[in-house]
N, C-alpha and C positions, 0 to 999 in steps of 0.2 A: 141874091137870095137863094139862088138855086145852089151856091157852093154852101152855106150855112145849112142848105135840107141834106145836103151830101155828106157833111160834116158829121150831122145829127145822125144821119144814116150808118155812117161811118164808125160812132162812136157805139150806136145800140149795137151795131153788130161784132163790135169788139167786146162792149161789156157781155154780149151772148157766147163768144167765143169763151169768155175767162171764165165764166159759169160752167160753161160742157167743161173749159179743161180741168175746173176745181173738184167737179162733178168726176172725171175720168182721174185725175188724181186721186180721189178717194178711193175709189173703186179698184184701183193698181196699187193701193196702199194697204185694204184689207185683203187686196188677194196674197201682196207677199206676207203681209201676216199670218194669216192662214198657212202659205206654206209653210214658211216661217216653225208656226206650230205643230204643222203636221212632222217638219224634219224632226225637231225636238223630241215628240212622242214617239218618233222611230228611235232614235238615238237611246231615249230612255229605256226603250222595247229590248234595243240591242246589248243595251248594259246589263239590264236585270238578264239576261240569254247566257252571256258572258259568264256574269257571278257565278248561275247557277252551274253551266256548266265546269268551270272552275270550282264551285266546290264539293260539286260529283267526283272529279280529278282528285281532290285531295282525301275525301272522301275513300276512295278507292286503294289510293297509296297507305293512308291509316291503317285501311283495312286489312291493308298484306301486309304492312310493316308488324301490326300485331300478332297475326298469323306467324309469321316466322318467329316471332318474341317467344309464342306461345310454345311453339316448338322446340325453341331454343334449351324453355324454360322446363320443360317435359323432358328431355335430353338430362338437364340436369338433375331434376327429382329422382330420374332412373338412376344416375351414376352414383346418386348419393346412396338410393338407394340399396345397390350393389357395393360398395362401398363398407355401408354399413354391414350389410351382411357378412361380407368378408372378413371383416374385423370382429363381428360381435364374438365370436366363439373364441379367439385367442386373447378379445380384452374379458371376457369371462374369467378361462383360464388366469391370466395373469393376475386376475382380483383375485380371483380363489387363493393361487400359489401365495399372495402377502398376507393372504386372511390367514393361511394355515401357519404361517414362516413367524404372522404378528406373537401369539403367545410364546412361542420358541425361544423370541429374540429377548424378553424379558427376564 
């Protein structure tokens, strides 16, 4: 009689045992998940940190890429500029000289 109360004793304080551990199982279940989560929303913290600062970078390159464009492009309105100047007075000339030479030559 006394090994069947031992038994019984035996057996409640096993099913008590699998309860705390089902119990502490849960509890080490939602904590890694939480970590878990918390890693994640860092991860995610760290990507959008990334992006932005990548497209500050590129951002920044545009901005001198245009700049020198600009320049480049300024450079050349002036040569055309000058250019034109140069030339207007002798293509003048040279239109006057056919304008005057046109009646002549008929």
């Amino acid at each position: 009689m006394k090994l069947i109360e031992e038994i019984k004793k035996a057996e409640e304080k096993a099913d008590k045992m699998k309860k705390e551990a089902e119990i502490e199982g849960q509890k080490i279940l939602e904590k890694e998940r939480d970590n878990a989560s918390k890693a994640f929303a860092q991860l995610e913290e760290y990507k959008d940190r990334l992006i932005e600062k990548k497209l500050t970078q590129a951002k920044e390159k545009a901005d001198k890429d245009i700049k020198v464009l600009d320049q480049q492009h300024q450079a050349e309105i002036k040569k055309l500029e000058k250019s034109f100047k140069d030339n207007k007075s002798s293509a003048i000339k040279n239109v006057q000289e056919i304008i005057l030479k046109w009646p002549s030559s008929q």
